[in-house]
Backbone of each chain as ProteinMPNN parsed JSONL, in Angstrom:
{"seq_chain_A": "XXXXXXXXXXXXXXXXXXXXXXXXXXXXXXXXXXXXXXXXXXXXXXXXXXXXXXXXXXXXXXXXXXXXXXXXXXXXXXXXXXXXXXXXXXXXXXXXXXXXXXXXX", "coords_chain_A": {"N_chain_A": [[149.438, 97.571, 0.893], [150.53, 99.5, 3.786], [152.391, 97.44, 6.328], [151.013, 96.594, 10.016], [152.678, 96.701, 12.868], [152.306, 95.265, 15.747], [151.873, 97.241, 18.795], [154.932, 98.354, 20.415], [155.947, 98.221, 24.241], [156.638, 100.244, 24.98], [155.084, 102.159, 23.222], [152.8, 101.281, 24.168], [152.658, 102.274, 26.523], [152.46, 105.406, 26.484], [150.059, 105.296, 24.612], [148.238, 104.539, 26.433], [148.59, 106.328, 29.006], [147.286, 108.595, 27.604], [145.076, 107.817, 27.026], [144.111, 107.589, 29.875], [144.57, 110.045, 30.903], [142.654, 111.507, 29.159], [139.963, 109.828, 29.119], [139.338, 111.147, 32.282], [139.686, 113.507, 31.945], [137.635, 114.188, 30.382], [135.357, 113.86, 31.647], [133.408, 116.532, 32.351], [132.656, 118.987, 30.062], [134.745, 119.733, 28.736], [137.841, 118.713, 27.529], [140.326, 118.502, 27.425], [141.826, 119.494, 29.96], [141.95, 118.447, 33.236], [139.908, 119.09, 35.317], [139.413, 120.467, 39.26], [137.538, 118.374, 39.938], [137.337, 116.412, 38.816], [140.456, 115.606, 38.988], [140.699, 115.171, 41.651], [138.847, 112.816, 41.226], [140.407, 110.785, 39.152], [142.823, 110.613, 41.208], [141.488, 108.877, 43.177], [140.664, 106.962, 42.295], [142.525, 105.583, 40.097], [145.07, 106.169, 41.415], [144.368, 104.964, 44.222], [145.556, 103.471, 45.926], [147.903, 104.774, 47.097], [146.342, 107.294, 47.671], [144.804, 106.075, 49.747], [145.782, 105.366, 51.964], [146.493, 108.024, 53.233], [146.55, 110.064, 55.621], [146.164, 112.726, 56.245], [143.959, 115.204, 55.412], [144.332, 117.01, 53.265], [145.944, 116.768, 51.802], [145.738, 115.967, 48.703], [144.222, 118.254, 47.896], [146.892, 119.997, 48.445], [148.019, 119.141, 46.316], [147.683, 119.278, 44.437], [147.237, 121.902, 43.665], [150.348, 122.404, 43.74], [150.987, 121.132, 41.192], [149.626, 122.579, 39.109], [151.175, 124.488, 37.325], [150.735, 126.585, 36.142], [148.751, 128.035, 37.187], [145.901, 127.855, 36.797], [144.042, 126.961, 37.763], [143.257, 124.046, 36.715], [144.44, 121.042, 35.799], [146.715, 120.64, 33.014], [147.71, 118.25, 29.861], [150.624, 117.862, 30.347], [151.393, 119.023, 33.096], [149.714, 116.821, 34.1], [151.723, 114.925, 33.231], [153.834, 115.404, 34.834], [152.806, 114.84, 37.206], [152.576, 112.253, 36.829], [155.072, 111.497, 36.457], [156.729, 111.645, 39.041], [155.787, 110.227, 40.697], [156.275, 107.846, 39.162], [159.623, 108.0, 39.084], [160.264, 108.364, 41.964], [158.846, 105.432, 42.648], [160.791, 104.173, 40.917], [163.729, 105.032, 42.43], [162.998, 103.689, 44.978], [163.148, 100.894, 43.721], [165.967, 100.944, 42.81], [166.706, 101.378, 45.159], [166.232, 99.074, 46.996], [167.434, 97.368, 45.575], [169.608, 97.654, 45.604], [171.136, 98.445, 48.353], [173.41, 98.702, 49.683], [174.62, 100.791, 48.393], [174.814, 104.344, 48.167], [172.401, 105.959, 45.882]], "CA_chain_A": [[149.125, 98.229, 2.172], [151.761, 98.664, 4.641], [151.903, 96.161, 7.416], [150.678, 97.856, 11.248], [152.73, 96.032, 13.396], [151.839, 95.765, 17.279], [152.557, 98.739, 19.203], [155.895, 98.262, 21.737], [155.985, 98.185, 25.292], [156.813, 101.814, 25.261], [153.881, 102.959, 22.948], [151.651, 100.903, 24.756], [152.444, 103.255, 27.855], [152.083, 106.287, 25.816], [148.896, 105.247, 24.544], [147.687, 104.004, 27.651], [148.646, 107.554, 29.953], [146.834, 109.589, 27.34], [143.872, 107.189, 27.329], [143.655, 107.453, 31.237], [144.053, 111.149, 30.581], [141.097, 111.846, 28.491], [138.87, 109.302, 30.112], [138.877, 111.932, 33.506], [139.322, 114.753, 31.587], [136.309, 114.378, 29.851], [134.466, 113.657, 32.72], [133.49, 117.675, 32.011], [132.276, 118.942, 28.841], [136.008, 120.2, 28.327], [138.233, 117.356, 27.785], [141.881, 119.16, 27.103], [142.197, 119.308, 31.534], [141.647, 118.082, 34.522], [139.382, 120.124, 36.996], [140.023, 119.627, 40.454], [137.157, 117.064, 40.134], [138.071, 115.416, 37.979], [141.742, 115.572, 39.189], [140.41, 113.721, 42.611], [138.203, 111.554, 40.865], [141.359, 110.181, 38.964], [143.649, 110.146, 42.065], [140.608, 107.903, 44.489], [140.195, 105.73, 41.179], [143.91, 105.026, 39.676], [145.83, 105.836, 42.49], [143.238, 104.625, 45.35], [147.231, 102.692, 46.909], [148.371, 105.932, 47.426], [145.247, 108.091, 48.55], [143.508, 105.937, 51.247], [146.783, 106.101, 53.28], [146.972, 109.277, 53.311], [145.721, 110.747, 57.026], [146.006, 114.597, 56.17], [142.584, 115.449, 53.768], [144.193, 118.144, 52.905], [147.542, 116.087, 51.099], [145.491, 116.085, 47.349], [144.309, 119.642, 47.394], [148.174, 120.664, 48.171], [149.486, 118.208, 45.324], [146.84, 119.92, 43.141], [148.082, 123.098, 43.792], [151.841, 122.232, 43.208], [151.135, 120.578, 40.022], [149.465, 123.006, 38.187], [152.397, 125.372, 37.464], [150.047, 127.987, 35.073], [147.472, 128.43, 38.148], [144.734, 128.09, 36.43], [142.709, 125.769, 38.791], [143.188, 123.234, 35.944], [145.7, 120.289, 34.998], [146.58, 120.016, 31.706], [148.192, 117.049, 29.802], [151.748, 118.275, 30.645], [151.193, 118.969, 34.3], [149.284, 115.454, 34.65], [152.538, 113.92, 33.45], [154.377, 115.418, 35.917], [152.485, 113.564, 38.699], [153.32, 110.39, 36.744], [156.834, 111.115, 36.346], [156.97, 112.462, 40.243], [155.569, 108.946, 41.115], [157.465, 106.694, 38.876], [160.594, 108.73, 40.025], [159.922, 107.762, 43.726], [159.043, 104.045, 42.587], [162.348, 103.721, 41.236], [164.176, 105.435, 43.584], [162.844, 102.815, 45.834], [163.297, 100.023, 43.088], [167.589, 100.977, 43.104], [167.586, 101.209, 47.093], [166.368, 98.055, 47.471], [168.309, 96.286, 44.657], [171.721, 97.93, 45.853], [170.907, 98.952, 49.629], [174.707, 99.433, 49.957], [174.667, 102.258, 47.586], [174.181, 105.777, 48.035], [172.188, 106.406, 44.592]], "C_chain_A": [[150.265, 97.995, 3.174], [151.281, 98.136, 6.01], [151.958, 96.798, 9.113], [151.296, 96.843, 11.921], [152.248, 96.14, 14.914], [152.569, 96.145, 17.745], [153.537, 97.717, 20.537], [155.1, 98.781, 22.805], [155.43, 99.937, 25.91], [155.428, 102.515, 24.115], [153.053, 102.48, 23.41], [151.486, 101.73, 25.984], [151.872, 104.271, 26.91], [150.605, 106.259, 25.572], [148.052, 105.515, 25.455], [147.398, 105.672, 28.45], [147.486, 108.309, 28.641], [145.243, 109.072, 26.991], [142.867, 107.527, 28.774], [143.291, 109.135, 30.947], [142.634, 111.604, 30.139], [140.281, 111.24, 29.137], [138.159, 110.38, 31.321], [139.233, 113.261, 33.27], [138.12, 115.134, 30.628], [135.48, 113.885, 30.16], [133.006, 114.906, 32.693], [133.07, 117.705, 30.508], [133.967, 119.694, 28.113], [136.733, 119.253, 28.412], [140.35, 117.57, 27.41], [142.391, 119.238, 28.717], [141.549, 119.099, 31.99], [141.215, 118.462, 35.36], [139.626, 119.38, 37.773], [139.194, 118.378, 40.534], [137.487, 116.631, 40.074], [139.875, 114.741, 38.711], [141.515, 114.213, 40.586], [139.479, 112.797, 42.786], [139.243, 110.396, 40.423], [141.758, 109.393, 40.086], [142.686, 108.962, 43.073], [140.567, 107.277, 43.59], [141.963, 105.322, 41.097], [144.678, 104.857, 40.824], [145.068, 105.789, 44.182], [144.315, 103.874, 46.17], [147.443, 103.617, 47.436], [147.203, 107.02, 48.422], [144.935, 107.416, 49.779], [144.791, 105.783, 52.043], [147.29, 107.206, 53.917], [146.02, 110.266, 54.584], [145.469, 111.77, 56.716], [144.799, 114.38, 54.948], [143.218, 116.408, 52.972], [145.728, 118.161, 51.598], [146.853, 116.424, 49.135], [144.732, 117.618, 47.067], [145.217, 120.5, 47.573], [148.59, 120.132, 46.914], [148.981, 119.028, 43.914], [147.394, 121.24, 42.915], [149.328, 123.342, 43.667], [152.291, 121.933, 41.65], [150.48, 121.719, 38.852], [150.079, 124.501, 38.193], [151.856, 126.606, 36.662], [148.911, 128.424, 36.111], [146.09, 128.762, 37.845], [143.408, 127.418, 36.818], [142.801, 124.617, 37.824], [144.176, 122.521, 35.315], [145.57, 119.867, 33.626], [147.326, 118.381, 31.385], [149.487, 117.033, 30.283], [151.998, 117.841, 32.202], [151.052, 117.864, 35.044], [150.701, 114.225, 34.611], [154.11, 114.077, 34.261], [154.263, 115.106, 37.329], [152.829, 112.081, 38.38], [154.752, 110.358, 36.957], [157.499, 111.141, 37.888], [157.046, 111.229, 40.837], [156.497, 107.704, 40.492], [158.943, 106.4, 39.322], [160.775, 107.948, 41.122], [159.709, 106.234, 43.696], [160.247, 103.638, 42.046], [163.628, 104.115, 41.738], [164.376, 104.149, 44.353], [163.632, 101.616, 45.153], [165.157, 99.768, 43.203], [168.065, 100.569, 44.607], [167.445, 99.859, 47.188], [167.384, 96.524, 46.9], [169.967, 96.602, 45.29], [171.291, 98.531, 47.411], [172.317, 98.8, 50.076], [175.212, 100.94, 49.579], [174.191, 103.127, 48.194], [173.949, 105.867, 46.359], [171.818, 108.167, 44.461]], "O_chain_A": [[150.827, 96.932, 3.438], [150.217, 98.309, 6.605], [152.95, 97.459, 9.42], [150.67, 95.792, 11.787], [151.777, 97.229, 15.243], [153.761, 95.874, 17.595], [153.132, 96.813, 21.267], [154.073, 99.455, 22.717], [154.592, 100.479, 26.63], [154.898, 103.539, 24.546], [152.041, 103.159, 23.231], [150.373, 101.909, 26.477], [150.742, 104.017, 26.494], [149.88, 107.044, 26.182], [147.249, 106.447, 25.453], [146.272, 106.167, 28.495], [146.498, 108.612, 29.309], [144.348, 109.875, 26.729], [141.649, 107.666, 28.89], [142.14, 109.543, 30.796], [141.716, 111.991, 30.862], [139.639, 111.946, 29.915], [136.944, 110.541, 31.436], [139.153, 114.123, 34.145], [137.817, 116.267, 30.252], [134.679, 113.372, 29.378], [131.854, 114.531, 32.912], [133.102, 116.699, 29.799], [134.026, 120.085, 26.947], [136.515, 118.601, 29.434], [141.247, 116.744, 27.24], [143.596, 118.996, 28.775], [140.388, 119.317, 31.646], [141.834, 118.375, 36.42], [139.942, 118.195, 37.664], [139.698, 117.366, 41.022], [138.169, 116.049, 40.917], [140.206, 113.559, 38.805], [141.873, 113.036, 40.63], [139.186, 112.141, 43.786], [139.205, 109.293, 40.967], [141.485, 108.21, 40.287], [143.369, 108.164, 43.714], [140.215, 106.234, 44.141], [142.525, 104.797, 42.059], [144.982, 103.753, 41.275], [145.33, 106.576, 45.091], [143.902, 103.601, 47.297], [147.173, 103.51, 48.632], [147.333, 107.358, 49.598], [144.795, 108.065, 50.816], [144.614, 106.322, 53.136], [148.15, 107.359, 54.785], [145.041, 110.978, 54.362], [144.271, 112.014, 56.865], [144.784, 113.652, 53.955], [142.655, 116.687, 51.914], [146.253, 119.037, 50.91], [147.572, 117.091, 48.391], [144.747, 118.036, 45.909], [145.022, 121.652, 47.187], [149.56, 120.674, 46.386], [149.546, 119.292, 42.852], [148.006, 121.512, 41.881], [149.624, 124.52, 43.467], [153.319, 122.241, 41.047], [150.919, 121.635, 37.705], [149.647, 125.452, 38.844], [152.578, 127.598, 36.565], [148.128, 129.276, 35.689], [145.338, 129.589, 38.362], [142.26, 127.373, 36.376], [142.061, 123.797, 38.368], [144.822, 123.039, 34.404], [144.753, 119.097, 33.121], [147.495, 117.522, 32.25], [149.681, 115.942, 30.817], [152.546, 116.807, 32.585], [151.647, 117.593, 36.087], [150.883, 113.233, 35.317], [155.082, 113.322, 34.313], [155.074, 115.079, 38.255], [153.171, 111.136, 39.091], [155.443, 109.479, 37.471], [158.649, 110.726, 38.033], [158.062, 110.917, 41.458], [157.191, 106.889, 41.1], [159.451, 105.351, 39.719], [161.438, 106.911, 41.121], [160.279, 105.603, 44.586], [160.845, 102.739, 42.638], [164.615, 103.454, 41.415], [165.456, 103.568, 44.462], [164.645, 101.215, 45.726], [165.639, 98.699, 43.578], [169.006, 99.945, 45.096], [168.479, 99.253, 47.47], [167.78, 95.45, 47.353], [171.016, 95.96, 45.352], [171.067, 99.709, 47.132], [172.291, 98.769, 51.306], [175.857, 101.816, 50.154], [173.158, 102.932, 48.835], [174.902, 105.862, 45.581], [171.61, 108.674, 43.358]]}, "seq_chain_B": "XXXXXXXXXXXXXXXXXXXXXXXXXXXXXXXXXXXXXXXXXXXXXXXXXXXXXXXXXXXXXXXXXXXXXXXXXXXXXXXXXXXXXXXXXXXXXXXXXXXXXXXXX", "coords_chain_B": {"N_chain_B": [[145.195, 88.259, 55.809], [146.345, 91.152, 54.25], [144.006, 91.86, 51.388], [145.07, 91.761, 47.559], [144.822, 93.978, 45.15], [144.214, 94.195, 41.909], [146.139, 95.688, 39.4], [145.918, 99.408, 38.793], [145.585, 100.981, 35.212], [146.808, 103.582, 35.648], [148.811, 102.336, 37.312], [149.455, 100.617, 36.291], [150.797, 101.309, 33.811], [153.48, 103.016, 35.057], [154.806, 100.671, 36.272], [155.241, 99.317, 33.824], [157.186, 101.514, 32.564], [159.362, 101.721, 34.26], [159.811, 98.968, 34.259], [160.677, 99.005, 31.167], [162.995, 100.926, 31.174], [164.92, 99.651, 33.082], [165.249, 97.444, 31.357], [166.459, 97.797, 29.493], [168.403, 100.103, 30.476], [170.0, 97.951, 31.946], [171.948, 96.569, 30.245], [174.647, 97.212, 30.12], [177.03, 96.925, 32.941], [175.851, 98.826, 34.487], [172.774, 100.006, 35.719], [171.551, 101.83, 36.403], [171.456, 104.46, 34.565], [170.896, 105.248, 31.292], [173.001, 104.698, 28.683], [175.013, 106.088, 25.63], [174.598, 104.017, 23.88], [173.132, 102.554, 24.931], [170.902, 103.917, 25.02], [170.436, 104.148, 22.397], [169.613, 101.668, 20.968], [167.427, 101.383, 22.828], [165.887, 103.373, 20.944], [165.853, 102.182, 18.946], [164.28, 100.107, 19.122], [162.028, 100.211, 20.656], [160.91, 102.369, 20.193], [160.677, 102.044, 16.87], [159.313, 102.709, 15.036], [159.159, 105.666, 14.929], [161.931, 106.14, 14.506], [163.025, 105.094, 12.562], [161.323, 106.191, 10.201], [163.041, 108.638, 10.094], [165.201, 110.614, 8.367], [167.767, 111.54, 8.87], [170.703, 110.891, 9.986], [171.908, 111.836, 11.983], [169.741, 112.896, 14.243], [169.075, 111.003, 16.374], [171.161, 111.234, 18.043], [171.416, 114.6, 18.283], [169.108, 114.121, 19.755], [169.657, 113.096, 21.703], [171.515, 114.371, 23.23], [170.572, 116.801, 23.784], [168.212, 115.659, 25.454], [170.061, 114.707, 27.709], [170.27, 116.444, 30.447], [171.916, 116.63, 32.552], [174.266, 116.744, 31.61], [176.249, 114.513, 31.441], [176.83, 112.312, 29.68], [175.017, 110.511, 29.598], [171.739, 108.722, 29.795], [169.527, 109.459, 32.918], [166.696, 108.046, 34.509], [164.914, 110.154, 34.948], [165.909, 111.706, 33.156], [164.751, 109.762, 31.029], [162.332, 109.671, 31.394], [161.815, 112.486, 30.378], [161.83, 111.939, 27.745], [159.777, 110.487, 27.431], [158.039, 111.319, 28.175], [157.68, 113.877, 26.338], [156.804, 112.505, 23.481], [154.251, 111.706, 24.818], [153.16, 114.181, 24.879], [153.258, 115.101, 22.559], [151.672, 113.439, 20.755], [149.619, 113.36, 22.079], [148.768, 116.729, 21.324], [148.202, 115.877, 18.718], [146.033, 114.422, 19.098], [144.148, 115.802, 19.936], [144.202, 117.601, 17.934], [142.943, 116.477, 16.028], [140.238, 115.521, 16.743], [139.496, 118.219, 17.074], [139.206, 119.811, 14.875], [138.75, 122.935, 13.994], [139.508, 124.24, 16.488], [141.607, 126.119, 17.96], [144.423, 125.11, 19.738]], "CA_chain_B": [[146.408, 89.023, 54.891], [145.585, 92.266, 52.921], [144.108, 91.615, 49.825], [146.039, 92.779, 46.693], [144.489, 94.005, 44.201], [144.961, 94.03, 40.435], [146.894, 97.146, 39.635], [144.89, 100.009, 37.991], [146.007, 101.257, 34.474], [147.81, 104.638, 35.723], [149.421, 101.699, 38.194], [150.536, 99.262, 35.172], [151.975, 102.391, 33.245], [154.003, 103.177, 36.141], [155.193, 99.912, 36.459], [156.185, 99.327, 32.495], [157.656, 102.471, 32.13], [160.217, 101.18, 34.932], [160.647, 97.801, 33.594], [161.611, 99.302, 30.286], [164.0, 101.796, 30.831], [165.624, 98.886, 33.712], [165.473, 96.281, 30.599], [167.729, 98.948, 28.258], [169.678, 100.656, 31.357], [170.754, 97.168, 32.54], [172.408, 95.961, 29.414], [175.499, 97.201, 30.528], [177.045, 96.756, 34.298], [175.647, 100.012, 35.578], [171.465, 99.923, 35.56], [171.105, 103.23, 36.966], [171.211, 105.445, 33.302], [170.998, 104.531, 29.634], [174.42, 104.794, 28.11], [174.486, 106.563, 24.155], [174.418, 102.157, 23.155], [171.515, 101.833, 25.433], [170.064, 104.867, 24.509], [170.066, 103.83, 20.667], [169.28, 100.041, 21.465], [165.514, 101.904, 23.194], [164.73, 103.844, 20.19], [165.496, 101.696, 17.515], [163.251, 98.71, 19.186], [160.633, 100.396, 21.323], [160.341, 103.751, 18.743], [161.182, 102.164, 15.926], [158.498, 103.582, 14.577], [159.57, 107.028, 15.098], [163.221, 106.196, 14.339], [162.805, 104.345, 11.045], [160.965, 107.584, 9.033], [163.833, 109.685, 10.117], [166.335, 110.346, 7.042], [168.842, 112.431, 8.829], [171.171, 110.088, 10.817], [171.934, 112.859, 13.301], [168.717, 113.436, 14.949], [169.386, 110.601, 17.304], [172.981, 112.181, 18.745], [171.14, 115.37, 18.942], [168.039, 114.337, 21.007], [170.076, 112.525, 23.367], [172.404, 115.603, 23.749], [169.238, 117.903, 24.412], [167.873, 114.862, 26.998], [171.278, 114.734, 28.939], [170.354, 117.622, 30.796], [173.217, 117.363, 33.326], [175.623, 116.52, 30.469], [177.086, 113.528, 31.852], [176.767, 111.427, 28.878], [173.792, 109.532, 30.364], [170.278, 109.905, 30.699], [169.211, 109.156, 34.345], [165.391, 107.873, 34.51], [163.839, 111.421, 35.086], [165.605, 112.614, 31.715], [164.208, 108.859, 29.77], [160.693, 110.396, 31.474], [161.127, 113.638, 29.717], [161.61, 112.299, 26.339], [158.617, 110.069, 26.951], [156.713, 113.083, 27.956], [157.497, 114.735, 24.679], [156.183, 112.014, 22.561], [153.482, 111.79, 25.016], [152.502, 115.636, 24.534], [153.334, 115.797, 20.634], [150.728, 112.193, 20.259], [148.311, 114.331, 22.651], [148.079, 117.38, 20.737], [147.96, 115.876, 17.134], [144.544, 113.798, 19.288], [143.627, 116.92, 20.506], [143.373, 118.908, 16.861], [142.289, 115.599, 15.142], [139.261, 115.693, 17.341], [138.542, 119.55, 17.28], [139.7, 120.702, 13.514], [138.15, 123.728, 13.904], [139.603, 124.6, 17.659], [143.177, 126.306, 18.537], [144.035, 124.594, 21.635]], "C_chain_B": [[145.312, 90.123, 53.978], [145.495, 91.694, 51.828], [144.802, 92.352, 48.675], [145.265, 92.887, 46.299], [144.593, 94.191, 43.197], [145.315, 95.918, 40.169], [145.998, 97.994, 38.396], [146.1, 100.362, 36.51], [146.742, 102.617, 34.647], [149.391, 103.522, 36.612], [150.688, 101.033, 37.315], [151.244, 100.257, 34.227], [152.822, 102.615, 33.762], [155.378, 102.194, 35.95], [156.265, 99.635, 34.889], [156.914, 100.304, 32.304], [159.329, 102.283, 33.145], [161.126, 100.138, 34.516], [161.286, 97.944, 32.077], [162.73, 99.794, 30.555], [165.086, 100.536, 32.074], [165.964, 97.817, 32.506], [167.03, 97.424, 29.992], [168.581, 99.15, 29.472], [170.926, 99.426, 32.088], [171.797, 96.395, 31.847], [173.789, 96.384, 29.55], [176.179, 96.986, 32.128], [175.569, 97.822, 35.26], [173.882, 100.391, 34.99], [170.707, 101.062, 35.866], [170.608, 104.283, 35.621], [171.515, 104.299, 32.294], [172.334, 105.096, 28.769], [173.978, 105.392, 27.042], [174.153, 105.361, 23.687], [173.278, 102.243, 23.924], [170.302, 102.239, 25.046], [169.093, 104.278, 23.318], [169.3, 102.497, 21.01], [167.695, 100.602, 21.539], [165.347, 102.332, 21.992], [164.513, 103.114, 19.071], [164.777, 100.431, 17.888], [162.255, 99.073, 19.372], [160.231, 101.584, 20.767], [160.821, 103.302, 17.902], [160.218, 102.728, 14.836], [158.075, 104.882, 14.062], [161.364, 107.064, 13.981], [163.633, 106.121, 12.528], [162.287, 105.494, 9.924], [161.904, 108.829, 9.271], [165.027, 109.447, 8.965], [167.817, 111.244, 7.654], [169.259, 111.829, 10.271], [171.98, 110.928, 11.894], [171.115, 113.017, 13.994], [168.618, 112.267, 16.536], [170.365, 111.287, 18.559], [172.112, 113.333, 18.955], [170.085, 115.154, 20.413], [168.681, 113.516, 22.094], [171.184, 113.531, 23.986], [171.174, 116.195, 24.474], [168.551, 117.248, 25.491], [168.31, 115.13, 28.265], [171.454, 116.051, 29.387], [171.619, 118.063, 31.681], [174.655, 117.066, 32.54], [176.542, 115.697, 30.899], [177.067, 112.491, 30.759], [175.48, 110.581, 28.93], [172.63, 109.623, 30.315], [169.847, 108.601, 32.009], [167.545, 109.103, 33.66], [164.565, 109.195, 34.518], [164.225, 111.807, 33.58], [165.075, 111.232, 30.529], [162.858, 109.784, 30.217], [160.497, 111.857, 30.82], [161.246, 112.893, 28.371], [160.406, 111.156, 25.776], [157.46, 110.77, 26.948], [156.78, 114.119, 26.591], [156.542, 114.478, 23.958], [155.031, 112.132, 23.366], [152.125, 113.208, 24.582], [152.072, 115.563, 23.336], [151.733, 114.792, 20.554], [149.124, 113.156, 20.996], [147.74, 115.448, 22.074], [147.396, 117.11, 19.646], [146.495, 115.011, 17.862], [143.863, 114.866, 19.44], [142.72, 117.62, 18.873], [143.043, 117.742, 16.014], [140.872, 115.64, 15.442], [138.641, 116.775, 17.525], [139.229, 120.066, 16.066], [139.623, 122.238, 13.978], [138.926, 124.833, 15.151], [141.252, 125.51, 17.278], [143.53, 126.178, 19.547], [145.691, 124.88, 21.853]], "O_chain_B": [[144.225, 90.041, 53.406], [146.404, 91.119, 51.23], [145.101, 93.534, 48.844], [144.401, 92.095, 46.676], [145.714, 94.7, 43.212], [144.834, 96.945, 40.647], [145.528, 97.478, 37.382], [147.29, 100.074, 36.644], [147.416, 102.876, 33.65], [150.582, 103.825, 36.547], [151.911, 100.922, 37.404], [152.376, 99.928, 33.872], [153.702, 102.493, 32.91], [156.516, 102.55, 35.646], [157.491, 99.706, 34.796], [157.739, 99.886, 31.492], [160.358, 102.741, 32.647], [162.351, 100.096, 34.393], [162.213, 97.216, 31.722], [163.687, 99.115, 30.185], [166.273, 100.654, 31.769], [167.049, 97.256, 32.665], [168.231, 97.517, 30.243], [169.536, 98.379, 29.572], [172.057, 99.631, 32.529], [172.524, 95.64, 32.493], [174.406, 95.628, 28.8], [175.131, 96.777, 32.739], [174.775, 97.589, 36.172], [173.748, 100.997, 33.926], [169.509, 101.246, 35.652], [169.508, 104.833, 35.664], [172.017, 103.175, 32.319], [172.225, 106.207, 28.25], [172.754, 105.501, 26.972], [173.223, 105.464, 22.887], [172.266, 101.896, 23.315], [169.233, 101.675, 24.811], [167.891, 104.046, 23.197], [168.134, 102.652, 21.375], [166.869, 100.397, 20.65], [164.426, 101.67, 21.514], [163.527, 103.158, 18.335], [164.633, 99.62, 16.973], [161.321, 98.674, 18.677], [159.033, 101.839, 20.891], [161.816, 103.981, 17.646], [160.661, 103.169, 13.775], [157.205, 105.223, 13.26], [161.707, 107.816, 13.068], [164.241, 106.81, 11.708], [162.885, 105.608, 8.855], [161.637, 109.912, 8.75], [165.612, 108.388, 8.739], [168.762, 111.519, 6.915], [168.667, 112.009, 11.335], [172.738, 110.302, 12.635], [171.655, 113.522, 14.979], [168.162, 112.686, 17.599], [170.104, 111.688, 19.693], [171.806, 113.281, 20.146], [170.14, 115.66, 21.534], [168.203, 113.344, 23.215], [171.619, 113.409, 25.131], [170.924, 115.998, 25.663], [168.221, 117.932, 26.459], [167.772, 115.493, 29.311], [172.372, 116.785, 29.023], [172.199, 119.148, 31.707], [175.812, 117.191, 32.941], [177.716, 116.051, 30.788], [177.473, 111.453, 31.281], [175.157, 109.992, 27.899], [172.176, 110.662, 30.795], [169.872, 107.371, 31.98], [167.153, 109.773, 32.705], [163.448, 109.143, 34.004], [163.355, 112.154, 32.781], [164.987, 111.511, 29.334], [162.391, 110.569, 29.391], [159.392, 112.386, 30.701], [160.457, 113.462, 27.617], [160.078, 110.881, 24.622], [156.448, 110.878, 26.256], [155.952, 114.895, 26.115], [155.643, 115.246, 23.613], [154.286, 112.863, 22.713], [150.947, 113.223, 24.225], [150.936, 115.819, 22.937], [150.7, 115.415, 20.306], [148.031, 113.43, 20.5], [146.513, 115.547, 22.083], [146.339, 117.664, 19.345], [145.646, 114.921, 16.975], [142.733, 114.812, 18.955], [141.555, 117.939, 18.635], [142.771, 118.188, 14.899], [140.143, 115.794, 14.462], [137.503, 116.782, 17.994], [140.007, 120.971, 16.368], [140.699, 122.689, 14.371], [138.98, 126.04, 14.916], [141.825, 125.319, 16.205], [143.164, 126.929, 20.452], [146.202, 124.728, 22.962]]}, "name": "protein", "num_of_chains": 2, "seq": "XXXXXXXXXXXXXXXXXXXXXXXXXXXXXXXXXXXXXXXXXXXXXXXXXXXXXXXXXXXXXXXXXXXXXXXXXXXXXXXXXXXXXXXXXXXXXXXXXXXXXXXXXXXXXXXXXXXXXXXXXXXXXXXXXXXXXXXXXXXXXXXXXXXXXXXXXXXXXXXXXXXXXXXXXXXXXXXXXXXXXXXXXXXXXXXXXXXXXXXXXXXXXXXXXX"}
């Protein structure tokens, strides 16, 4: 039998994002996207750092509307990992400025 | 003092997906992109999984050509996030039609 070793760093993300995925996409009896529920059930659960600072109400039914690039009222898996990548992006962004805050990056 | 609180699982993806590609990008002076050595270095530790059932010792050199979207030799953090969004997608559909045989999604 061959030997399963434990999953890297990097498939443990992988795993992980498409875990979180499904979890709040099959909130719904459809579990392939994200209705808007669903979408700001996620964002007040996972990213609950980000939301409750957010004064404008009206900031996660624009982001919803930016992100899903097929307009189908519904994020798929694609779409969803273009809010992660949008966010990670922007955290290391930050992560460079503050390590080199001489730099222009 | 604000309380912290423990970081949610879209939070701690976030976070690893940072501290990898900073572990690999930093192995040379410049921490900003993954060199073609840094490149290789990521897939053959943290995909080796992927890397290891490949028989055609080109397919590396290409997918980091097709990454390096602005063709600087490099990939910058947004193009490591597309080629974790690949695997992310590809691992998503094959859950997708494992779970609905029957479906065409």
């Amino acid at each position: 039998m061959a030997k399963i070793s434990s999953p890297t760093e990097t498939e443990r993300c992988i795993e992980s994002l498409i875990a979180v995925f499904q979890k709040y996409a099959g909130k719904d009896n459809y579990n392939c996207t994200l209705s808007k529920t669903e979408f700001l059930s996620f964002m007040n659960t996972e990213l609950a750092a980000f939301t409750k600072n957010q004064k404008d109400p009206g900031v996660l039914d624009r982001m919803m509307k930016k992100l899903d690039l097929n307009c189908d009222g519904q994020l798929d898996f694609q779409e969803f990992l273009n809010l992660i990548g949008g966010i990670a992006v922007a955290c290391h962004d930050s992560f460079l400025k503050a390590a080199h805050p001489q730099k222009r990056i």
